[in-house]
N, C-alpha and C positions, 0 to 999 in steps of 0.2 A: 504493500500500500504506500501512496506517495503522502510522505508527510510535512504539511506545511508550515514552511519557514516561519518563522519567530521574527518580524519586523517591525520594529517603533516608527511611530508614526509621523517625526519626524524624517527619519529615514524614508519613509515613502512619499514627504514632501520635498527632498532634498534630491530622492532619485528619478520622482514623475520630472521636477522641475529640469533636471540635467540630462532625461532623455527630450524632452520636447527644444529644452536649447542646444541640443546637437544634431535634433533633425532641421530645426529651422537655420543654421547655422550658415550665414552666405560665405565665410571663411573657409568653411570645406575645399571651396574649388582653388583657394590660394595655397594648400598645404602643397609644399614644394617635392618634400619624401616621401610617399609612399598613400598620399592620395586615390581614393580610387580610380576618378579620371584623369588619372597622370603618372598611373606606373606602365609599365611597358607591355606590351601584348601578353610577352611572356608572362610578368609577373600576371597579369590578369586571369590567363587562362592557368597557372598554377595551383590561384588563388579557388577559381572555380571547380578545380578537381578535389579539394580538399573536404574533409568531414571536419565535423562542428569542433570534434577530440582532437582533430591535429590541426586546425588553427590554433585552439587554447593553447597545444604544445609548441607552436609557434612563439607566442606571448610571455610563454615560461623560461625566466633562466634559474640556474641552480649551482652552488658551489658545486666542482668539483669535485666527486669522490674521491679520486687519487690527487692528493695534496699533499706540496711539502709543510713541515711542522709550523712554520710561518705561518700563512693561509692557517693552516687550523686553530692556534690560537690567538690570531685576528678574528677571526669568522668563526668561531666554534658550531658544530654542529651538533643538533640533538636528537638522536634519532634518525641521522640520513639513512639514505641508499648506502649500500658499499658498492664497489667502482661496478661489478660486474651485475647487479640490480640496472647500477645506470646505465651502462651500454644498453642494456634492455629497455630501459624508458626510450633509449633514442630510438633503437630499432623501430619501438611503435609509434612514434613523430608523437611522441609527449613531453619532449625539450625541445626547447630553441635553440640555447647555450650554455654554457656554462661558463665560470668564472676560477680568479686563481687554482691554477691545475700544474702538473707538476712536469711541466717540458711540453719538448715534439713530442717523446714518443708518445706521450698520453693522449693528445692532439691529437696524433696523427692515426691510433687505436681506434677514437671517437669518433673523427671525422671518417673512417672508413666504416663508421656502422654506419652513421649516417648517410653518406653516399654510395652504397653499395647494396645495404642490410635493411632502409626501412622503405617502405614503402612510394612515396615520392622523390627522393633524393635530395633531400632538401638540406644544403651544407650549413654545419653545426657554425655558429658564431663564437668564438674563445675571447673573453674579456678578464680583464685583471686591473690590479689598483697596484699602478705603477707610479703612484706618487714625487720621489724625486731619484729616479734611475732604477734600471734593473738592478743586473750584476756590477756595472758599474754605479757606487754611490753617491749620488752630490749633496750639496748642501738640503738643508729644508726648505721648501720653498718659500718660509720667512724668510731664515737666514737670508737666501739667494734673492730675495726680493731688497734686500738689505745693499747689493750692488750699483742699483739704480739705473743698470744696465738692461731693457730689456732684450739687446741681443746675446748677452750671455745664456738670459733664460730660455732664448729659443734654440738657441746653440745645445744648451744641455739636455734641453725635452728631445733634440730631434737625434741625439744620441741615444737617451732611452727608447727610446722610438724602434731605432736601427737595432739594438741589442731584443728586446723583449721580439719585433717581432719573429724574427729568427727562431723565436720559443715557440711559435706557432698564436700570439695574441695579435688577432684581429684591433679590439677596442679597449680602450683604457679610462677606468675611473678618475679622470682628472682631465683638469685641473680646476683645485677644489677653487672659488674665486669668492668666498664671503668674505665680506667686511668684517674685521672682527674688533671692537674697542673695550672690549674686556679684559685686562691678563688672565683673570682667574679661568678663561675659558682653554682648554687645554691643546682642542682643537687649533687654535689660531695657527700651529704652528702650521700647519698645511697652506696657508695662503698666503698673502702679500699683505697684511698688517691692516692699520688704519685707514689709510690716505684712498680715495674715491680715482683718482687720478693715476694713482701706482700701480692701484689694482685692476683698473681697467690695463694701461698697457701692457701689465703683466699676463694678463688672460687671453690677451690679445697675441702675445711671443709663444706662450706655453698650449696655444691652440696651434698654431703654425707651425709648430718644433714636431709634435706630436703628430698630427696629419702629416706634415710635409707638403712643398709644393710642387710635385709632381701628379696628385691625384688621391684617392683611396687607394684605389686600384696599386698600385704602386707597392710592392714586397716590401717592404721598410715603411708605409704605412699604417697607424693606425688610429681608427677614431675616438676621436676628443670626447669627452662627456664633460658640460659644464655644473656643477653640483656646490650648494646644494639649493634647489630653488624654493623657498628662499627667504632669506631675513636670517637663518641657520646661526651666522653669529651672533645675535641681538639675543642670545637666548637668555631668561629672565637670571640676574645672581652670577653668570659667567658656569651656571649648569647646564653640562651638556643633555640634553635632548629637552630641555626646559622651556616653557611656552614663553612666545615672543608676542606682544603689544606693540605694535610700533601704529604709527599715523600711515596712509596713505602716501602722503607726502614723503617721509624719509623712507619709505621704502620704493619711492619713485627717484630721490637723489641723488641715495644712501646706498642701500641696496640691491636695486634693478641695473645700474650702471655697468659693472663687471659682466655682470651675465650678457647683457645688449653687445658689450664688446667682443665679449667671446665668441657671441653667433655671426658678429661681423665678420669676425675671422674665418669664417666658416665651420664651426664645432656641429658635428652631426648629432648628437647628443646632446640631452641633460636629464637629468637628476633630481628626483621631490626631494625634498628636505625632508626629516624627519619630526621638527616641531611643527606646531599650529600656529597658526596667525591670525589673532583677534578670534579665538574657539573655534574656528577650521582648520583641521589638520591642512599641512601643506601636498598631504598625499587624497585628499579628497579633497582637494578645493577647487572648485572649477573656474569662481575668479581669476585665481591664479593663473590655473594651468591648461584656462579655454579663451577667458576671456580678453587675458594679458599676452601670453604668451602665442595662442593660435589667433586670434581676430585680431589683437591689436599691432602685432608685431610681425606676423604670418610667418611663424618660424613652421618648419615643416619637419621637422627633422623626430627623430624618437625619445620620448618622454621613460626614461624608466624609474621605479621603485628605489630607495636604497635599500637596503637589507633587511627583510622581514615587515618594511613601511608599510603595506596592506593590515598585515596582522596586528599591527601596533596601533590601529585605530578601533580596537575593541579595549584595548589598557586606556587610549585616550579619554574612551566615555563617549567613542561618537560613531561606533556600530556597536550593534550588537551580536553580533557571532560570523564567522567564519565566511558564509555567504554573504551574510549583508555587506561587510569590508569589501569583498572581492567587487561588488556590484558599484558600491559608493566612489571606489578609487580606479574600475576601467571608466564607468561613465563620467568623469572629472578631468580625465585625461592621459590618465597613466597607462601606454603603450603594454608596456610589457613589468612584469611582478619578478622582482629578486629575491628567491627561495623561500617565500612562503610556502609553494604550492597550490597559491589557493585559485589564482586563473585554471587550471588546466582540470582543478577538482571542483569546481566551481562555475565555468563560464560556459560548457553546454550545458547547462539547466538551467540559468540564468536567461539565455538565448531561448531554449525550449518556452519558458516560460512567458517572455512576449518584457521580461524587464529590462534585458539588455536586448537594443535591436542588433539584428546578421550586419548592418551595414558598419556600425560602430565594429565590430569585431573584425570585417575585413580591413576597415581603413589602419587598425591598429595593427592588424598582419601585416597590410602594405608595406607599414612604414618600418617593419622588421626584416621582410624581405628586397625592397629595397637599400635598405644601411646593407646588408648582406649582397646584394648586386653591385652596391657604388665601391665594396670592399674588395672586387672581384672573383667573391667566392663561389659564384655560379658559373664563370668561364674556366675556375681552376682552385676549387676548393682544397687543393694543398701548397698556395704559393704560400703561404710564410710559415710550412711545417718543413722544417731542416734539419737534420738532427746534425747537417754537417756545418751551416750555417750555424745553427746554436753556439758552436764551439770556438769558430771563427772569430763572430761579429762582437764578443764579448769581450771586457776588460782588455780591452787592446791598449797599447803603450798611447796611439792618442787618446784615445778615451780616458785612460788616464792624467795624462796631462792635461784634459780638460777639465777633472773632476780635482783637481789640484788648483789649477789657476781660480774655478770657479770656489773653490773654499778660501784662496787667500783673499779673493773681494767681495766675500760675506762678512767676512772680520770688521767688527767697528771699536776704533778705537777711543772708548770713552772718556777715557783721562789720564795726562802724562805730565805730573808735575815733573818739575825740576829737570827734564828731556830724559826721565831712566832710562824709557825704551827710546830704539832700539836697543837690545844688548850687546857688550862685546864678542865677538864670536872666539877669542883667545883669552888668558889671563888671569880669568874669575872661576873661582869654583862658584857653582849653580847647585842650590838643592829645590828639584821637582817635587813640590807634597800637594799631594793630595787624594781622595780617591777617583780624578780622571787622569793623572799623572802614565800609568802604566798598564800593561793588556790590553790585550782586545777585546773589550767590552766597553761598550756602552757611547759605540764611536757615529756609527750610520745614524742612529736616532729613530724614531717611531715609526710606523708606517710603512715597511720594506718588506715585501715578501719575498724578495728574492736575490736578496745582497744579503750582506751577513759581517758583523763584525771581524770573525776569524778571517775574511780577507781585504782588513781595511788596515791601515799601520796607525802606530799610537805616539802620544807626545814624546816620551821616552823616547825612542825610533827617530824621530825625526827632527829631536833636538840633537842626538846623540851624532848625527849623520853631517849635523852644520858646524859644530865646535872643531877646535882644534888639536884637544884633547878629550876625548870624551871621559877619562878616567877622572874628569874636575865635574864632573855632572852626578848626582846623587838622584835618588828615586826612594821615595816613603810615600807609602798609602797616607797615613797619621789619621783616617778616619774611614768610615762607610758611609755610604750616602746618605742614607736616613737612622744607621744604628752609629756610637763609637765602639771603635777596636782597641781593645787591651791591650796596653801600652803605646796606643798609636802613636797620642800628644806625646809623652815622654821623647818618641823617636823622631819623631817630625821637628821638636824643641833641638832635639841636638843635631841633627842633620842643619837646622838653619843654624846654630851657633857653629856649625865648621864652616856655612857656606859664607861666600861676599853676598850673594841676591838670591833673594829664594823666590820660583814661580810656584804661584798659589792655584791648581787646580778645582775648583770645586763649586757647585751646583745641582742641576737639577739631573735622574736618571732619565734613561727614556720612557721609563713607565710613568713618570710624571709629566710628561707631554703626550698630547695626541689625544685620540679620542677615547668617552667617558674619563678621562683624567683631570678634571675639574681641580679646582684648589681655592681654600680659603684662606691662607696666606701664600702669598707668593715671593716670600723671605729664604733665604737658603735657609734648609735643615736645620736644624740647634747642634746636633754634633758638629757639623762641615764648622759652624759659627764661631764654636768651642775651642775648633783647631785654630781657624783665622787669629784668634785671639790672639792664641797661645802662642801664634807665630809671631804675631806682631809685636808683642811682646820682647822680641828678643831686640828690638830695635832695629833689623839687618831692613836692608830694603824690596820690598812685595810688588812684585806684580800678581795683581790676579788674573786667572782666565776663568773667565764665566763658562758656564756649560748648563745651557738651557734651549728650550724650547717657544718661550713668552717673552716677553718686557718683566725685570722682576724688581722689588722693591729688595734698596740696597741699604745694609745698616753697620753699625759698629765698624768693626777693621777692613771689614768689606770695601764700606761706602768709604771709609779715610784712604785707604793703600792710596799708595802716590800713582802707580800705573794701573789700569784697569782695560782687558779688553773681554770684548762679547763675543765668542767663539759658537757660540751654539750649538748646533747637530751636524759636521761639516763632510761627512761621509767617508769614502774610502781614502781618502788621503791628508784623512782630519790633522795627522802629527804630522807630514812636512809641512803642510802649508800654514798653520798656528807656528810652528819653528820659523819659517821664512817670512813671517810679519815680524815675530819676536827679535830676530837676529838683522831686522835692516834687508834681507834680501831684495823682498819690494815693502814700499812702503803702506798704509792702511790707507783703504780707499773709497771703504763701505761708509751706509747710517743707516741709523737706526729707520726701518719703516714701522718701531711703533712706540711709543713711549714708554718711559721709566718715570713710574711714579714714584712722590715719596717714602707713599705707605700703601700697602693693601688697600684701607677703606678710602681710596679714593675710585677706586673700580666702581662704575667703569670710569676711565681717562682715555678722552683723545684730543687730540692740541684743536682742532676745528669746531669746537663747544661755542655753545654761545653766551652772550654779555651778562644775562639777566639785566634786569632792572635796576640791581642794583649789584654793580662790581667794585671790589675791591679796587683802588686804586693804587697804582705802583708805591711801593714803599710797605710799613707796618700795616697789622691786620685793622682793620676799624670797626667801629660796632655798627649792628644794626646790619653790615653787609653779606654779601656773599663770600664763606668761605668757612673754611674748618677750621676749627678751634689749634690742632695740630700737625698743619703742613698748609704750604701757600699753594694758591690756584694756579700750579702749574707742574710741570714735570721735574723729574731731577734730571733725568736725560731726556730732552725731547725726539719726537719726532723728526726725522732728519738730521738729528745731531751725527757728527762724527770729527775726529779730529786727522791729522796727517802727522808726516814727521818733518813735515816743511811746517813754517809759520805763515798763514794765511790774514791779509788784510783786505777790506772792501772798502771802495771809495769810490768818488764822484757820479753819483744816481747821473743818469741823462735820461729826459723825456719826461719828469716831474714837470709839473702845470700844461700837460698836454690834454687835448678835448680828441677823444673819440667821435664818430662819425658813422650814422648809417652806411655798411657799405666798405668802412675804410679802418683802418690800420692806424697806430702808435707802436713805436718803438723807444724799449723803457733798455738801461742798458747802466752797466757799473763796471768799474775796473778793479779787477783782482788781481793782485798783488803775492808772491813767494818771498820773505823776505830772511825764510830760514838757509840752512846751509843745504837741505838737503830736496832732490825732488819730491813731488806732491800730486797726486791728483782730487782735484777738489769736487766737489758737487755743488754744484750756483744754483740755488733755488727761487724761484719766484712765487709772492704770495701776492692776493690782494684780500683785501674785506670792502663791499660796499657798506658805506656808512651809514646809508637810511634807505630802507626799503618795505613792502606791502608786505614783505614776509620776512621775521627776524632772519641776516645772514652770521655764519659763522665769525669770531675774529679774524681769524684767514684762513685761507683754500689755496692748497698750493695750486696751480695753472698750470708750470713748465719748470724744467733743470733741465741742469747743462753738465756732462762730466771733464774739465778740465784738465788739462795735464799741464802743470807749472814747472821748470829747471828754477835751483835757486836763482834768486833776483829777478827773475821774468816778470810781467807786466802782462795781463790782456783785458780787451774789454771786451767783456759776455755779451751781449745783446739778446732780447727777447722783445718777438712780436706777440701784442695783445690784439684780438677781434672782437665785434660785437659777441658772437657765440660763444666766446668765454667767459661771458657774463653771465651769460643763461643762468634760470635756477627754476625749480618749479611752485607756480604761482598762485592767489588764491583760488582758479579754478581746477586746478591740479594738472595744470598745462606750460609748458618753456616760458619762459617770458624772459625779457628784458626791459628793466626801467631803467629813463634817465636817471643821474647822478651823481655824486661825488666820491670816490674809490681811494681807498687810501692803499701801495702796494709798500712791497718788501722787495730788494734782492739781498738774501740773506743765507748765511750756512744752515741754518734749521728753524722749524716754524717758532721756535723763541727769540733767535736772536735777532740786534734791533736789522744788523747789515748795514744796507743804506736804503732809504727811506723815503717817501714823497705824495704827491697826491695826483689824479688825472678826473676829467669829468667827460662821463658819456651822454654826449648830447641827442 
């Protein structure tokens, strides 16, 4: 007997409403991928061979059974298939694809049940979450967001690119592009930080790396997913999968931004988010993910689930069981479901039953059998399965040199009194303490399923390899990341009393960044603290190296050390290229893309906040105003901060009291100045704030930078053009606008400092 579903009544106003807005839908005929009347005869008449069971299998991906240990505890599974179950699901076109899987040959096992063993030959898709490099490691894509460079980061994606697909991965889970202004959120470390403008170009390099410009189709490519849509970082407290409240409006300025650039780029993919927005999950919202992204934008491309997203709308409180989810998140938008199950168990009944229409479920096919056509898996469903290319295209000597250069301009050098750094690379005994000082652990950083620390090299390593003596270089753990080690201090205390300079390793592990790793203070450990002290103590002179994942709040001997740099997650060649900052090789070139606040409870902090009503003004705190009792309304490292081993100066603004022009141009320009002994490359940043407008603006919004390269004593003058369209913002009808004005701008090292300074008015 057929027994009937269990639907709240809401759910039956949410799902009548979201079938009748997708049959009346004039957007349909704009979807670009996999549209009904616009895929290709073939895919048509595919589409019409198929049963209701192997479209759902269509829709459906699912980890991969046979997985390295990586992939499994990232992705844990409860209850799967094991691997020879799943070859049988493929055989009977009850998968689409599958995700992180363990090589060719596993690929290339599957791909031949699929194209040989099931019934239409419909070649499997292999996706993985290749975040920042396969086998070769690079920075995180904070860190590397920290260059300012977006051709490095396209340079490095289109590397991972050329390695993973050689593994037989068609598409890749990335890149992540949320806004993130929380530190406490663990995630951020996945993306390009604060800045609206950073992260757009960075989405924009790391979609381009990743496809490449030669095609899909192209054996070394593969498709982008832009993830996660959206608002993902706004989640409430800096908890990850925490509900997000935002206005319309910031999530039109704020958070849509990155995603729009990414699809510019052409990213065939993207990705629901896993929070809700304003009580709609982001994986059933059809605003979202019909009405923004398909009509208003006419992205055509394929909408997927993140991991289990379907099923997590019965924990949210917004289905109620198993079918209702599957019903509320394909009719909303979502193409195809990441290992629920619940499409394939689910969506011919739903179909049978007249609640999901047959046209929704082909158009949703289409647009997985086209991504699968544009990848050129139906002309030759084994181009990127090689077991000989795997082996080739991997950790090769360029690839390595890229993932070396790309970590020494991740490095931001936050503070250098007295010029300690660089160091002697002769003369000085060096003692290394701390627990990131030595082994390979805890080098790659979060998010890697298929690098691995055991072949990444360590600071020890790669100090030892620049000195002139290495027997003058000492090595002490002197703590655990989060526990102390007996007798650690003791040893660590007298390693720096034999040394001249001791480097202070110490911060955050990898399990403290990345996703669910959330944090209510974002202070280093109390043991790492305890060492710091006890180092500092001895008088000798500290550098630290930070090693984290976020913007952290710096305290005690930390915050005093006279040198301090931000190392973060730097991949497989984290210890030469932390050594070759350390030693002068090159000098430091990155900033920060996100702030250092003073304290934790200033989270969230980002430099582009606004006035209030009532601000603090420069100097002492005042009453009655805005600000904390226990830290000033501002960063301790800002956004963009970073220092060189040159001495950099700014002077003479040009183009201050210029009037903009429908139509026309201002050029605003300063001269930056090397006045140290040593080269430098600088990053010239431009900010501006409109000073009065229909809708409060930020204090500044970076526009443009410039990356510089200065020989001591050099001179140049940076130049940057302003347009009307950089004024843009959105308005009180929730539309672009620009108002006349008066602008106050910056060109300045980081969004604190003053630079040089002036004003323009848009007429």
């Amino acid at each position: 007997m057929h027994r009937t579903p269990r639907i709240s009544r809401r759910a039956m106003m949410i799902g009548a409403g979201a079938v009748a807005a997708w049959v009346a839908s004039p957007a349909r005929a704009l979807m670009q991928n996999g549209a009904a009347d616009s895929l290709s005869p073939r895919l048509r008449a595919l589409i019409a061979s198929m049963t209701v069971e192997e479209k759902a299998g269509q829709v459906t991906l699912m980890a991969a059974a046979w997985a390295g240990s990586a992939a499994n505890a990232l992705n844990p599974t409860k209850g799967g298939a094991n691997y020879q179950q799943q070859l049988d699901e493929v055989r009977r076109g009850r998968i689409g694809g599958v995700f992180n899987g363990n090589g060719a040959e596993m690929a290339r096992q599957m791909q031949q049940a699929a194209v040989r063993d099931s019934r239409l030959k419909v070649p499997l898709i292999f996706a993985a979450d290749v975040i920042h490099g396969f086998r070769t490691v690079f920075p995180m894509p904070l860190a590397e967001a920290g260059s300012f460079d977006p051709d490095l980061a396209e340079r490095t994606a289109r590397i991972a690119a050329v390695e993973a697909t050689a593994a037989g991965i068609d598409w890749n889970f990335a890149p992540m592009v949320d806004i993130a202004r929380d530190q406490r959120w663990g995630r951020g470390v996945e993306g390009a930080g604060e800045d609206i403008l950073l992260g757009k170009l960075m989405a924009d390099a790391r979609v381009r790396g990743f496809q490449g410009r030669r095609g899909l189709s192209a054996d070394d490519a593969m498709a982008a997913c832009a993830k996660h849509f959206a608002a993902y970082g706004a989640a409430e407290g800096g908890l990850d999968y925490n509900s997000v409240d935002v206005s319309e409006r910031t999530l039109r300025e704020v958070y849509f931004p990155p995603f729009q650039a990414a699809f510019d780029a052409g990213a065939a993919t993207v990705m629901a988010a896993f929070n809700e927005l304003s009580g709609v999950p982001a994986t059933a919202n059809p605003w979202l993910l019909s009405d923004v992204l398909r009509k208003e934008w006419a992205f055509g491309g394929l909408v997927v689930s993140d991991y289990t997203g379907d099923f997590e709308l019965i924990d949210h409180g917004f289905a109620a069981d198993e079918r209702e989810a599957a019903k509320l998140a394909f009719l909303a938008g979502v193409d195809m479901s990441m290992q629920s199950g619940f499409y394939i168990k689910h969506l011919p009944d739903l179909v049978a039953s007249g609640e999901v229409p047959m046209a929704r479920l082909d158009e949703a096919v289409g647009r997985v059998l086209a991504l699968k056509q544009q990848l050129g898996l139906f002309d030759d469903p084994f181009r990127r399965i090689d077991p000989r290319r795997e082996k080739t295209r991997v950790r090769t000597k360029a690839h390595l040199a890229v993932a070396r250069e790309a970590a020494r301009r991740s490095i931001v050098l936050l503070k250098n009194d007295g010029d300690l750094l660089p160091l002697p690379r002769s003369g000085k005994r060096i003692a290394l303490i701390g627990p990131f000082v030595q082994g390979q652990r805890e080098l790659i950083g979060p998010w890697n399923v298929y690098g691995s620390d055991a072949e990444a090299v360590d600071l020890l390593t790669g100090v030892r390899a620049l000195v002139s003596d290495p027997a003058l270089v000492t090595a002490v753990d002197g703590s655990g990341i989060e526990e102390p080690l007996a007798g650690g201090i003791e040893a660590a205390v007298a390693a720096a009393n034999a040394a001249d300079i001791v480097v202070l390793a110490i911060g955050e592990s990898q399990r403290m960044s990345g996703e669910a790793q959330s944090r209510t203070d974002i202070g280093i450990p109390a043991p790492q603290m305890a060492l710091a002290e006890a180092v500092a103590a001895t008088g000798k002179p500290v550098v630290v190296l930070l090693r984290h994942g976020r913007g952290l709040a710096l305290a005690g001997a930390v915050k005093d050390a006279p040198a301090i740099l931000a190392t973060w997650f730097l991949g497989s060649m984290s210890g030469p290229a932390t050594a070759d900052i350390l030693f002068g090789v090159e000098g430091p070139s990155a900033r920060l893309p996100v702030s250092f606040p003073h304290a934790t409870g200033q989270q969230p902090y980002h430099y582009a906040h606004k006035n209030t009503g009532r601000p603090n003004p420069p100097g002492p705190r005042q009453d009655y105003k805005a600000h904390y009792r226990e830290a000033p309304n501002a960063a301790l490292y800002p956004f963009g901060h970073g220092l060189t081993y040159g001495r950099i100066e700014y002077s003479a603004m040009e183009g201050a009291g210029s009037t903009l022009t429908a139509g026309g141009t201002i050029k605003v320009a300063a001269t930056i100045a090397n006045t140290g002994t040593r080269d430098a490359v600088e990053v010239v940043q431009l900010y501006v704030h409109d000073i009065a407008a229909s809708i409060t603006r930020p204090v500044r919004e970076l526009k443009a930078f410039q990356r510089v390269a200065l020989k001591p004593g050099e001179r140049r003058r940076v130049e940057f053009t302003l347009r009307r369209d950089d004024l843009t913002f959105v308005g009180l009808d929730l539309k672009p606008t620009v108002e006349p004005g008066r602008f106050r701008l910056w060109i300045a090292p980081s969004a604190q400092a003053e630079g040089v300074s002036g004003e323009f008015t848009l007429a």
